[in-house]
KOLGU-4560 file (N, C-alpha, C; in nm, 3 decimals, padded with zeros to 5 digits):
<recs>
<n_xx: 16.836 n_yy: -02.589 n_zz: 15.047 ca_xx: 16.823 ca_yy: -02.556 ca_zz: 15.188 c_xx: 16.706 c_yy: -02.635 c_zz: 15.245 mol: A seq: 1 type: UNK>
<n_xx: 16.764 n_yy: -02.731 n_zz: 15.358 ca_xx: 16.608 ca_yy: -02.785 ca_zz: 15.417 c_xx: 16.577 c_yy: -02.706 c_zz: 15.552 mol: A seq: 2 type: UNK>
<n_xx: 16.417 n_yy: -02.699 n_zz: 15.514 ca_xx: 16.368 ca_yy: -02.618 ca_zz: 15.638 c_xx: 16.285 c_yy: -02.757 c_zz: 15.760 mol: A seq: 3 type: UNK>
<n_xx: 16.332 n_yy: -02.762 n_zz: 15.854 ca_xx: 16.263 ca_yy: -02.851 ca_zz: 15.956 c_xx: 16.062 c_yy: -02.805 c_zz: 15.920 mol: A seq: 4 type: UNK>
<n_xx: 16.037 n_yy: -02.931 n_zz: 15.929 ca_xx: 15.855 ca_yy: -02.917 ca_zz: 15.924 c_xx: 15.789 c_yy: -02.834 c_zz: 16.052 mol: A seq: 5 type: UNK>
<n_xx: 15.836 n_yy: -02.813 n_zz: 16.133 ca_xx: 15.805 ca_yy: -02.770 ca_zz: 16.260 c_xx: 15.819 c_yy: -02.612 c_zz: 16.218 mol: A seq: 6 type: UNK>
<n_xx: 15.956 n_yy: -02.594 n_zz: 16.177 ca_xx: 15.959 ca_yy: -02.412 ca_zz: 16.148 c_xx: 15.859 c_yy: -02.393 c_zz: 16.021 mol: A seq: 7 type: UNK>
<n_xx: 15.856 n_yy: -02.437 n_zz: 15.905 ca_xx: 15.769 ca_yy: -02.432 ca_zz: 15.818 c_xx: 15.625 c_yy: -02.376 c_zz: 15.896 mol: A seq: 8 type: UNK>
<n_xx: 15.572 n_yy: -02.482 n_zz: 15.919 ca_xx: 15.450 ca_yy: -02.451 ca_zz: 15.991 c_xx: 15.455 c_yy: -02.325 c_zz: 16.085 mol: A seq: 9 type: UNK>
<n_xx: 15.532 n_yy: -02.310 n_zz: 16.130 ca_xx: 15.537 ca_yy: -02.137 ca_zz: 16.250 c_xx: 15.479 c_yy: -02.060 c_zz: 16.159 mol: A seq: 10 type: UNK>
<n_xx: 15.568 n_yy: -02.017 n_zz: 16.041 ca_xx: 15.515 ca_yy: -01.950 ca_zz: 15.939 c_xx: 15.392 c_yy: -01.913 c_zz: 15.920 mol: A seq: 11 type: UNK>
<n_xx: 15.390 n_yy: -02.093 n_zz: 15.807 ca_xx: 15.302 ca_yy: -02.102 ca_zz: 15.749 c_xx: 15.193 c_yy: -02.187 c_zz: 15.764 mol: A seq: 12 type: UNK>
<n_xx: 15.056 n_yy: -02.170 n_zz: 15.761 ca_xx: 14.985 ca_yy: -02.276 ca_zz: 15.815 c_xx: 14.944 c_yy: -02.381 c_zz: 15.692 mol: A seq: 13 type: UNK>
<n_xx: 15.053 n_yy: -02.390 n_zz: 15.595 ca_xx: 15.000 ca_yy: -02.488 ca_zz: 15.475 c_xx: 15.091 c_yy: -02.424 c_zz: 15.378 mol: A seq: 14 type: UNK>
<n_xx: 15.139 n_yy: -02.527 n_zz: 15.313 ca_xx: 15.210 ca_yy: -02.468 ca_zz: 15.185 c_xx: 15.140 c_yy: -02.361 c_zz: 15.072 mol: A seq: 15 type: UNK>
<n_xx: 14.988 n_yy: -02.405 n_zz: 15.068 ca_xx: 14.918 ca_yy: -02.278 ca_zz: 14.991 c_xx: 14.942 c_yy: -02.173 c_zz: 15.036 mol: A seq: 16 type: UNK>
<n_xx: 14.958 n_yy: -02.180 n_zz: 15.179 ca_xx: 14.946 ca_yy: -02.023 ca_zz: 15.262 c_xx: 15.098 c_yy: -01.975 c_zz: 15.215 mol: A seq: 17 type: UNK>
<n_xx: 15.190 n_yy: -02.051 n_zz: 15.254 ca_xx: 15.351 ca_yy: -01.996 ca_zz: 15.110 c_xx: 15.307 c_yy: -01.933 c_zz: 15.009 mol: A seq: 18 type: UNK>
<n_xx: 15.243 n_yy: -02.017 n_zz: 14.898 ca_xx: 15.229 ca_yy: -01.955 ca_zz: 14.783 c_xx: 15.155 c_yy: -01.826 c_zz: 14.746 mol: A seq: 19 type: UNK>
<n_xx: 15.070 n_yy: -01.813 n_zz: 14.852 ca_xx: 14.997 ca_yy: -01.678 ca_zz: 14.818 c_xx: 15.035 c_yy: -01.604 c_zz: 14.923 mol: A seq: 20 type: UNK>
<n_xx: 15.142 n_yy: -01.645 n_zz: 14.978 ca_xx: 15.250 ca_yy: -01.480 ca_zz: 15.027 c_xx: 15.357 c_yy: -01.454 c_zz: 14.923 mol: A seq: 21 type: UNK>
<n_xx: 15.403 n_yy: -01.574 n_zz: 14.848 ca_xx: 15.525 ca_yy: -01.532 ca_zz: 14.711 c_xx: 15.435 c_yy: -01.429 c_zz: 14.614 mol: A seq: 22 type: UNK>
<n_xx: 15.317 n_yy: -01.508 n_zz: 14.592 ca_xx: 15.219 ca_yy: -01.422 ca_zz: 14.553 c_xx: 15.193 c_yy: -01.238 c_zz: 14.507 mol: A seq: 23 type: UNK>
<n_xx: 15.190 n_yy: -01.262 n_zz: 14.698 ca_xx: 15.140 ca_yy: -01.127 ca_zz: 14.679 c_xx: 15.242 c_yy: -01.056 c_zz: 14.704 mol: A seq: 24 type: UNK>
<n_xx: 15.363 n_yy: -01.117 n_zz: 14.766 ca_xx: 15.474 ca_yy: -01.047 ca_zz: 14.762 c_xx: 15.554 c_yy: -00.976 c_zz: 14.615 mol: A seq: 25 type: UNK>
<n_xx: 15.517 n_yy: -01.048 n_zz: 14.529 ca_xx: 15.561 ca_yy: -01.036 ca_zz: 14.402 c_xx: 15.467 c_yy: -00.993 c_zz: 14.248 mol: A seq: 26 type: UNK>
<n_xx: 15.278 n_yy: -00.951 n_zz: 14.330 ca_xx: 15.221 ca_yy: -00.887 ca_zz: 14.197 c_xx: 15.240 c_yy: -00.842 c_zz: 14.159 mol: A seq: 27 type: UNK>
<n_xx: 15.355 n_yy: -00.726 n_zz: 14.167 ca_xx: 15.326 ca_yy: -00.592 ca_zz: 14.063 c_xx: 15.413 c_yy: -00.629 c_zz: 13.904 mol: A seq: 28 type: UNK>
<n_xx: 15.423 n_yy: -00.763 n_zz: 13.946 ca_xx: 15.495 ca_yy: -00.800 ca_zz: 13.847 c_xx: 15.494 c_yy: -00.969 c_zz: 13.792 mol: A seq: 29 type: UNK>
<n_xx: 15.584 n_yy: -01.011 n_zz: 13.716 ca_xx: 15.549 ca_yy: -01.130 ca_zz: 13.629 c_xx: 15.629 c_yy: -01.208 c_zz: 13.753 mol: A seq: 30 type: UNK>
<n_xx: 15.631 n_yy: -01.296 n_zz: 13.787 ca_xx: 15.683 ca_yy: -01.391 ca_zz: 13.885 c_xx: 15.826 c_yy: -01.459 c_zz: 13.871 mol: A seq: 31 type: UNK>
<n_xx: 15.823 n_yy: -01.513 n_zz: 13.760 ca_xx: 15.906 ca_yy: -01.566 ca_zz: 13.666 c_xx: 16.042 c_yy: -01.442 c_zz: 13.623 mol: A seq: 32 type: UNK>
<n_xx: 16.005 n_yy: -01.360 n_zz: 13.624 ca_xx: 16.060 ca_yy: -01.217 ca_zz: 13.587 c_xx: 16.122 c_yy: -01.176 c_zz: 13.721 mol: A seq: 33 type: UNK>
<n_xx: 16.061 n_yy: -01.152 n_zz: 13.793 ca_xx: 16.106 ca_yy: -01.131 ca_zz: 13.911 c_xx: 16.244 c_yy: -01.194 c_zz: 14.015 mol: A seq: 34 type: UNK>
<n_xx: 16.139 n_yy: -01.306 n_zz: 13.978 ca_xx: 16.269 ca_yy: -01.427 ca_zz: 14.054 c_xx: 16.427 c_yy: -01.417 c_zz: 13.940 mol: A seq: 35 type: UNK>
<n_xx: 16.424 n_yy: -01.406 n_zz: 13.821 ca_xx: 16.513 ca_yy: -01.371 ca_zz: 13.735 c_xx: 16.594 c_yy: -01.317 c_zz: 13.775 mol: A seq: 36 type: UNK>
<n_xx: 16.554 n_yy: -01.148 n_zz: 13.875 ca_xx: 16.624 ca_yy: -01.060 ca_zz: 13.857 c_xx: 16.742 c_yy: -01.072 c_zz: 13.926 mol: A seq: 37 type: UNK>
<n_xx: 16.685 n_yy: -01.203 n_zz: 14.047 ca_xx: 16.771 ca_yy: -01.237 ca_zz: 14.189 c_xx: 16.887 c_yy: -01.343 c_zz: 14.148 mol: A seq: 38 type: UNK>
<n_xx: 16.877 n_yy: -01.446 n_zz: 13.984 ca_xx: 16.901 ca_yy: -01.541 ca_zz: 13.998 c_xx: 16.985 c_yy: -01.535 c_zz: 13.865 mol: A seq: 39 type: UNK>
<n_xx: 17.079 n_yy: -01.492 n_zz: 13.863 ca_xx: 17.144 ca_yy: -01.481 ca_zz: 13.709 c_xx: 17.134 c_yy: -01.613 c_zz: 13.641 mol: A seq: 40 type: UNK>
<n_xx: 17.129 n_yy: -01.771 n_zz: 13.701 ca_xx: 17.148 ca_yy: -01.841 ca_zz: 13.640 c_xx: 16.992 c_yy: -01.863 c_zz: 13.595 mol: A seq: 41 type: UNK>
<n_xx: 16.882 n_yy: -01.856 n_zz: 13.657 ca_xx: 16.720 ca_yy: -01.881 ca_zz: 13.631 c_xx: 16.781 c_yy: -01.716 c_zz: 13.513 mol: A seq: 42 type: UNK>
<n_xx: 16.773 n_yy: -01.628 n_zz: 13.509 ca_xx: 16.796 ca_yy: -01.532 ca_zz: 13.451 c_xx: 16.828 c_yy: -01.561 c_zz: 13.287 mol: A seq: 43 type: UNK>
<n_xx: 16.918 n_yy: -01.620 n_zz: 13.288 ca_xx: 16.977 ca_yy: -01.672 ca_zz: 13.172 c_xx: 16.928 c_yy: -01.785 c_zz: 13.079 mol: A seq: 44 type: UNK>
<n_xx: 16.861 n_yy: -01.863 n_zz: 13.216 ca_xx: 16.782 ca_yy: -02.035 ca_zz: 13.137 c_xx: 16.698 c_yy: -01.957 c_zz: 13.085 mol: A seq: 45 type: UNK>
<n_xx: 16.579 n_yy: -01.854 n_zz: 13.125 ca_xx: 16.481 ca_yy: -01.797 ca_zz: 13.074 c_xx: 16.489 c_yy: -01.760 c_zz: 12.941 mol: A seq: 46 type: UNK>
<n_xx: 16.603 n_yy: -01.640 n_zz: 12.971 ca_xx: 16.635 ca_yy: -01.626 ca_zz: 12.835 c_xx: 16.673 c_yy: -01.736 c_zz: 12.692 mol: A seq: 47 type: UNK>
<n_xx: 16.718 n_yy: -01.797 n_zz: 12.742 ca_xx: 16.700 ca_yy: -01.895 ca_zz: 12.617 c_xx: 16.609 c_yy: -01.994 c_zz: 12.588 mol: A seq: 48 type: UNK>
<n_xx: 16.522 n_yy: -01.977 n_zz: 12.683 ca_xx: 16.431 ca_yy: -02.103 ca_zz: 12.651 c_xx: 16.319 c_yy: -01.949 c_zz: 12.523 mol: A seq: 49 type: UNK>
<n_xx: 16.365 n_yy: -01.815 n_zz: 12.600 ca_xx: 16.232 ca_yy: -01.748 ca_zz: 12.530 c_xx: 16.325 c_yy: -01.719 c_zz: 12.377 mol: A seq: 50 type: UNK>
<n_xx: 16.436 n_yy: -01.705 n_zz: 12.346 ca_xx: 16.517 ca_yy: -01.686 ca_zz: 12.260 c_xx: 16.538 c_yy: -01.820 c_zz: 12.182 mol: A seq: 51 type: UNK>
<n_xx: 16.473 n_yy: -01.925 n_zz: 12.215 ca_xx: 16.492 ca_yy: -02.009 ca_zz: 12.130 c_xx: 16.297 c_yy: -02.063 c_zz: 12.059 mol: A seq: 52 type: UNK>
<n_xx: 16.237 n_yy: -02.045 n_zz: 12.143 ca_xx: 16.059 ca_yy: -01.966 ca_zz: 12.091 c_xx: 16.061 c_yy: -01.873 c_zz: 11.960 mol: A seq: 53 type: UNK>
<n_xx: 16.131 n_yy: -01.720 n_zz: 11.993 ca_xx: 16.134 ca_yy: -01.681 ca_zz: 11.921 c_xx: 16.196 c_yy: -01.716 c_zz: 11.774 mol: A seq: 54 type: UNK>
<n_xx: 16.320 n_yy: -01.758 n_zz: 11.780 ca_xx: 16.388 ca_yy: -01.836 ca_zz: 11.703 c_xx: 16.307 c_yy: -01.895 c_zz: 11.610 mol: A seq: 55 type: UNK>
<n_xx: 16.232 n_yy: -01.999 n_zz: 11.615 ca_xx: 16.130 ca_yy: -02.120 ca_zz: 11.567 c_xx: 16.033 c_yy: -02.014 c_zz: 11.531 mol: A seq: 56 type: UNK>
<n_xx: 15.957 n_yy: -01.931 n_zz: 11.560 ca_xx: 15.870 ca_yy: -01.812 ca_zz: 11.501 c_xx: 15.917 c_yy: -01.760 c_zz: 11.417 mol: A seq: 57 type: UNK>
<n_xx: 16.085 n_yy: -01.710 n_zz: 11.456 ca_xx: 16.059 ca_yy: -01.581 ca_zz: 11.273 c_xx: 16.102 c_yy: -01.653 c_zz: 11.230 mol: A seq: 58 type: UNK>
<n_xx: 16.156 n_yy: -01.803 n_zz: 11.191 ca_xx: 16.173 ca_yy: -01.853 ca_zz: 11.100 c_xx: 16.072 c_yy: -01.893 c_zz: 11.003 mol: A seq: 59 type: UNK>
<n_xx: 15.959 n_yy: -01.906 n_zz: 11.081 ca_xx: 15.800 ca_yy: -01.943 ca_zz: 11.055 c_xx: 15.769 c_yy: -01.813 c_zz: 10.935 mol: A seq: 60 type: UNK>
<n_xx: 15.794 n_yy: -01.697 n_zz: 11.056 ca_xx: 15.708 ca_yy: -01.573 ca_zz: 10.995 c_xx: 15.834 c_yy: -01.519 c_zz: 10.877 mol: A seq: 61 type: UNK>
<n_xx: 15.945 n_yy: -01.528 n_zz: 10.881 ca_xx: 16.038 ca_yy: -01.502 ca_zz: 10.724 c_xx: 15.984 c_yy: -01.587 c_zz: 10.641 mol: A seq: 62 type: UNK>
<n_xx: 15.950 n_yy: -01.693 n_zz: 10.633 ca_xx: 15.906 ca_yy: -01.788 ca_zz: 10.496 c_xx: 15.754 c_yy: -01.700 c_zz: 10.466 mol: A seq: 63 type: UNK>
<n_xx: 15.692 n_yy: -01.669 n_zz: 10.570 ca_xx: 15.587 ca_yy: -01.655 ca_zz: 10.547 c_xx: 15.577 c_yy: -01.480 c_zz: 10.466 mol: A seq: 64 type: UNK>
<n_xx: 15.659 n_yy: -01.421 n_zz: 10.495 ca_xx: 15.677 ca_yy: -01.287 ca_zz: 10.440 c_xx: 15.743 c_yy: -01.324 c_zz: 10.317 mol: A seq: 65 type: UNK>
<n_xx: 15.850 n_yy: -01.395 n_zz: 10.288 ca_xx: 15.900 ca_yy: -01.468 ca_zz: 10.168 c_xx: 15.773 c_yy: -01.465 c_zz: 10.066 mol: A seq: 66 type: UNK>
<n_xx: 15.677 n_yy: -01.543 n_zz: 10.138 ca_xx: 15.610 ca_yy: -01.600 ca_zz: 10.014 c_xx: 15.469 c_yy: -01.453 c_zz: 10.009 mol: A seq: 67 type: UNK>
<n_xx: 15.468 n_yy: -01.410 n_zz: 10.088 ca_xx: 15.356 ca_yy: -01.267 ca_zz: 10.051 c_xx: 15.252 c_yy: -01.273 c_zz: 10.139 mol: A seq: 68 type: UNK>
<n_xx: 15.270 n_yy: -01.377 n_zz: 10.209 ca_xx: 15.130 ca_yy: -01.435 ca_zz: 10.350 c_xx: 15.146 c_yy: -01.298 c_zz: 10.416 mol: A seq: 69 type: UNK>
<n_xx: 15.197 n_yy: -01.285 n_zz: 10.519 ca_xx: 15.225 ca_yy: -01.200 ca_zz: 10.582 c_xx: 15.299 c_yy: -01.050 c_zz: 10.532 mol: A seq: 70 type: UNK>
<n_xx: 15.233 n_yy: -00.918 n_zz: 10.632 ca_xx: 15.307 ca_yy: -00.822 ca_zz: 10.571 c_xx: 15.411 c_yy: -00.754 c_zz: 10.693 mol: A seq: 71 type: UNK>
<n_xx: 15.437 n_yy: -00.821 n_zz: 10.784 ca_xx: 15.540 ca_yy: -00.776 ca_zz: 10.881 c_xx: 15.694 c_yy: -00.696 c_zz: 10.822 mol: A seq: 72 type: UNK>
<n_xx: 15.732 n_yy: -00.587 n_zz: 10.858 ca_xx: 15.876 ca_yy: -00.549 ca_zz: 10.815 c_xx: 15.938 c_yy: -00.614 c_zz: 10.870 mol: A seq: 73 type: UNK>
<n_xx: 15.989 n_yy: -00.673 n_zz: 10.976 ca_xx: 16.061 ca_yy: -00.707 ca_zz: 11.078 c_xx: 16.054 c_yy: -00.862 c_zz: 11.168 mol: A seq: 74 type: UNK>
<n_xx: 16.062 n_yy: -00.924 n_zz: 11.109 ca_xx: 16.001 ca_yy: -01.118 ca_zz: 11.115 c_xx: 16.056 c_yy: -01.108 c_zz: 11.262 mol: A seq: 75 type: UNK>
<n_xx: 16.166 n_yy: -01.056 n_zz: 11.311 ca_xx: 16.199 ca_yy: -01.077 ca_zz: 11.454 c_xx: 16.154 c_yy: -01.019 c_zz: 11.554 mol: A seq: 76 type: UNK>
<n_xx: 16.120 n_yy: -00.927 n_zz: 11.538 ca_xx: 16.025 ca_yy: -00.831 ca_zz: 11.648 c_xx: 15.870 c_yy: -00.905 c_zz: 11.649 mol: A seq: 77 type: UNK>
<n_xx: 15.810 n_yy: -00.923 n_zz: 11.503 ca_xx: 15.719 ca_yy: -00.995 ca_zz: 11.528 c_xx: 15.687 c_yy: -01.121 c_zz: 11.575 mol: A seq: 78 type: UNK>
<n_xx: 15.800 n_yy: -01.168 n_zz: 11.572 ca_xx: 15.784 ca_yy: -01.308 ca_zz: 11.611 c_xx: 15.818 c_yy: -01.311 c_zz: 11.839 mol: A seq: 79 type: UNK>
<n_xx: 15.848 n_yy: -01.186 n_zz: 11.807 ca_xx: 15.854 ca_yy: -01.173 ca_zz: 11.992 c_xx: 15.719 c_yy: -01.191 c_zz: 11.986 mol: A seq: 80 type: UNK>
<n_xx: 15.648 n_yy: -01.053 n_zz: 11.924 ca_xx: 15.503 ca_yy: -01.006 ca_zz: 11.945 c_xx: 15.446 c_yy: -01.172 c_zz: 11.948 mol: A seq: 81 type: UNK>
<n_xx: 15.493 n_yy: -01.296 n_zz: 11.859 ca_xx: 15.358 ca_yy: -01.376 ca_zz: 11.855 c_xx: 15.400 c_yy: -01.477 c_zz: 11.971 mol: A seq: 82 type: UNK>
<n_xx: 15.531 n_yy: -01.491 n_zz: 12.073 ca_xx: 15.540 ca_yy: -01.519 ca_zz: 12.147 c_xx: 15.474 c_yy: -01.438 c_zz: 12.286 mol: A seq: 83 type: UNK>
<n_xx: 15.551 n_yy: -01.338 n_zz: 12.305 ca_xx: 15.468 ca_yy: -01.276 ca_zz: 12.395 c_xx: 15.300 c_yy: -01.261 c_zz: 12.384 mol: A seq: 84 type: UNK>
<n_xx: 15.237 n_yy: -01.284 n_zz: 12.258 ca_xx: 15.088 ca_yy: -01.297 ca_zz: 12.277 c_xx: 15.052 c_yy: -01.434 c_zz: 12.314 mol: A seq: 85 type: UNK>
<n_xx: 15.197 n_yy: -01.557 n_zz: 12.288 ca_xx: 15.104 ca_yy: -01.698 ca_zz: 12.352 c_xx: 15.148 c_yy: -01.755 c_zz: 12.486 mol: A seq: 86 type: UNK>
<n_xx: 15.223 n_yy: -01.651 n_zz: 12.540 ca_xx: 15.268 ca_yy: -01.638 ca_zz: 12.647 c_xx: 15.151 c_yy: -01.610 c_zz: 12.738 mol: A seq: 87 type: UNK>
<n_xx: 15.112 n_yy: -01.523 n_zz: 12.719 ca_xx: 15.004 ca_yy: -01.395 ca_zz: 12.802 c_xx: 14.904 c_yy: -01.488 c_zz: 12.797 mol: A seq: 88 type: UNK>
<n_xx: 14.851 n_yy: -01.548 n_zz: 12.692 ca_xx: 14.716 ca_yy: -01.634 ca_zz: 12.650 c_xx: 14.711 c_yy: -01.763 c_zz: 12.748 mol: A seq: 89 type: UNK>
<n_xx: 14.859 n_yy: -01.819 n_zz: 12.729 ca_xx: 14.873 ca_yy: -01.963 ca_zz: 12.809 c_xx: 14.880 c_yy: -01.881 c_zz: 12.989 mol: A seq: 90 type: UNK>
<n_xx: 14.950 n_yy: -01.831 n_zz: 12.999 ca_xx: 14.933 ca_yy: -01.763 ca_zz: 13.184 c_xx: 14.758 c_yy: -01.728 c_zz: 13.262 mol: A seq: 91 type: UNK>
<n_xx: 14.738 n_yy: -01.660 n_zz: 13.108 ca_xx: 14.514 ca_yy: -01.627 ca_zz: 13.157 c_xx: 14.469 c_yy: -01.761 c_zz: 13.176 mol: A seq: 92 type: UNK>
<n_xx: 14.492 n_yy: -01.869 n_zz: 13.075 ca_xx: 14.432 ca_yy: -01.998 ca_zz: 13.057 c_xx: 14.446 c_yy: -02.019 c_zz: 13.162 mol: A seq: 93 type: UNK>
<n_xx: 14.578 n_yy: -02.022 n_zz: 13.251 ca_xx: 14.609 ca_yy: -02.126 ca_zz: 13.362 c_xx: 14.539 c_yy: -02.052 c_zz: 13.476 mol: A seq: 94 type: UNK>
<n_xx: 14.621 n_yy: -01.887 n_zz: 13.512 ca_xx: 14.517 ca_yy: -01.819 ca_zz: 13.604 c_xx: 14.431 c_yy: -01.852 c_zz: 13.626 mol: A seq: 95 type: UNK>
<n_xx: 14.336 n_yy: -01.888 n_zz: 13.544 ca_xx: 14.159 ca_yy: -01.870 ca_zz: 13.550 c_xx: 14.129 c_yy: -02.033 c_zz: 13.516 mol: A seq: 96 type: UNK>
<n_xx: 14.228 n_yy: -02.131 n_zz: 13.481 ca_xx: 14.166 ca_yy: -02.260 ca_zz: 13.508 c_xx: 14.097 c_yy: -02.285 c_zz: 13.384 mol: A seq: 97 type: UNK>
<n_xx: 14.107 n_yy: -02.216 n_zz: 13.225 ca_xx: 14.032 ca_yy: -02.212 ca_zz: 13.159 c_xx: 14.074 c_yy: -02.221 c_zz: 13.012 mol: A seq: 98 type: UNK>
<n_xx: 14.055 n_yy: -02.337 n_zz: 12.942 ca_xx: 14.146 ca_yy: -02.320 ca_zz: 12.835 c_xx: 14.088 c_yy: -02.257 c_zz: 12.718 mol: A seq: 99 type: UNK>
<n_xx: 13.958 n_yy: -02.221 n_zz: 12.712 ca_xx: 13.881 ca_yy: -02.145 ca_zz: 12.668 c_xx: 13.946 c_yy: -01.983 c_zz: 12.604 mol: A seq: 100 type: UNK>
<n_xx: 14.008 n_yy: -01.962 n_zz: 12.719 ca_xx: 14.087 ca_yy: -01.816 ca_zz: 12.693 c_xx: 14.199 c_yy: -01.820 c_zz: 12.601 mol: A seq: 101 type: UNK>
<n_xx: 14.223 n_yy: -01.975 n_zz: 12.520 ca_xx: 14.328 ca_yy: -01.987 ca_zz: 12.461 c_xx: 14.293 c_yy: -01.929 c_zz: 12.305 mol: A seq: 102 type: UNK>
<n_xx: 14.108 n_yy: -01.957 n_zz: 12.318 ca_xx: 14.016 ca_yy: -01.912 ca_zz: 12.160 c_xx: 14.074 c_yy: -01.808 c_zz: 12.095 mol: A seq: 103 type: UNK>
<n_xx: 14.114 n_yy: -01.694 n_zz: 12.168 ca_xx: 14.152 ca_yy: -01.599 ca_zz: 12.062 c_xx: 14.279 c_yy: -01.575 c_zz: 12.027 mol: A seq: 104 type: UNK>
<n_xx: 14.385 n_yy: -01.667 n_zz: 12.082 ca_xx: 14.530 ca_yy: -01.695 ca_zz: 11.999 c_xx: 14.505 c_yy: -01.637 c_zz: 11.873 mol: A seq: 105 type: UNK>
<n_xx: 14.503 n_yy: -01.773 n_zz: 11.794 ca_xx: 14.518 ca_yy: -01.809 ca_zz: 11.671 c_xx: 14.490 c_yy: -01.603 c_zz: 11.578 mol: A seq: 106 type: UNK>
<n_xx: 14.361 n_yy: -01.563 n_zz: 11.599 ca_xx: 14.326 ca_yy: -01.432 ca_zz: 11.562 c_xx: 14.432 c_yy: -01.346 c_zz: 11.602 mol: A seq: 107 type: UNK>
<n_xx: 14.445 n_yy: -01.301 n_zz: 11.713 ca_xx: 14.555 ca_yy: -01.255 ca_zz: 11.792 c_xx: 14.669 c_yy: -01.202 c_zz: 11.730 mol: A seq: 108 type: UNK>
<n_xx: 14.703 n_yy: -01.369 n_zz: 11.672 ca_xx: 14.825 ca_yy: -01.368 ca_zz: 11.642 c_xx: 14.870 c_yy: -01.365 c_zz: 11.443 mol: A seq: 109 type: UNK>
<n_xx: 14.752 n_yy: -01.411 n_zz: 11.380 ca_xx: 14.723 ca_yy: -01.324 ca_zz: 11.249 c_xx: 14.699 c_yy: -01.173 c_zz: 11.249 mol: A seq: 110 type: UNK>
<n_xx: 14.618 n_yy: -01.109 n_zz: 11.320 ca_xx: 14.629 ca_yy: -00.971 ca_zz: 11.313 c_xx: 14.778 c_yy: -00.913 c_zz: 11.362 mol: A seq: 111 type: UNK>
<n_xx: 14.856 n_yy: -00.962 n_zz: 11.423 ca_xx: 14.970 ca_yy: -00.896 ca_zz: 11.418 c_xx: 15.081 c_yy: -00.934 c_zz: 11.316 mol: A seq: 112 type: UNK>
<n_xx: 15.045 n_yy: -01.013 n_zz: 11.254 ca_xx: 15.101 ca_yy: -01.060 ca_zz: 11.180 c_xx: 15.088 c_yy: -00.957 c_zz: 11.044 mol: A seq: 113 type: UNK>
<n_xx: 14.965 n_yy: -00.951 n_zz: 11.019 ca_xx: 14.907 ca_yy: -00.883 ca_zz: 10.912 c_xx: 14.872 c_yy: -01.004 c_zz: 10.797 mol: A seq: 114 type: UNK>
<n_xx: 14.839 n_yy: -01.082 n_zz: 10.814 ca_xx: 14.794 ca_yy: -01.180 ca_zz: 10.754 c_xx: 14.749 c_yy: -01.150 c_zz: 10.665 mol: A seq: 115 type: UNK>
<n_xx: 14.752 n_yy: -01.185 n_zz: 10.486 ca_xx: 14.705 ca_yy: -01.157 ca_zz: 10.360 c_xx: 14.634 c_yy: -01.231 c_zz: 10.337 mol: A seq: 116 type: UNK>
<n_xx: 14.464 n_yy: -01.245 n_zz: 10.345 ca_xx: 14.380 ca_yy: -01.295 ca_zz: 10.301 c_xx: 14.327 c_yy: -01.416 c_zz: 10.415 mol: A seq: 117 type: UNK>
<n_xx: 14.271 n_yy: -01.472 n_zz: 10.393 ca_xx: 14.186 ca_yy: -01.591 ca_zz: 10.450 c_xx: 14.247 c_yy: -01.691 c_zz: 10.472 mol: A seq: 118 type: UNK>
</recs>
């Protein structure tokens, strides 16, 4: 859909000024998530881009329970858990401009793991 530059501007006085009305129109929740709910086909890409993350994880975390590293029952649930923790980690990083916040991954994501030893 093209919007003429003239109506744009009525709006909005700057494309930032867009973004922090999608913004705030949409905190109480994940953004990405949201827009999903409207868009069966964004709905679906999501899902497999996060279903194929997970994928590549418990395959990671089954070898790793295989061999006695890890004490997880359930390599697939955990391997959400170590997505959804580098999910959350990479979104703070970007929020806040800071890749700093990425430091406590790695820990993060051994303690849920249950990591055996050092």
């Amino acid at each position: 859909m093209r919007v003429p530059k003239g109506s744009f501007y009525y709006f909005f006085e700057s494309k930032e000024a867009l973004a922090l009305a999608v913004v705030d129109e949409h905190w109480e929740g994940n953004l990405a998530l949201e827009l999903s709910n409207h868009a069966e086909p964004v709905r679906g890409r999501l899902q497999e881009i996060f279903d194929a993350q997970v994928d590549m994880v418990e395959a990671v975390v089954a070898e790793a329970r295989d061999r006695g590293d890890v004490t997880v029952s359930d390599p697939r649930e955990a391997a959400r858990a170590v997505v959804a923790q580098l999910e959350g980690q990479v979104m703070f990083a970007k929020l806040y401009n800071s890749p700093q916040r990425l430091s406590p991954l790695w820990d993060n994501c051994r303690a849920l793991l249950g990591v055996v030893g050092s």
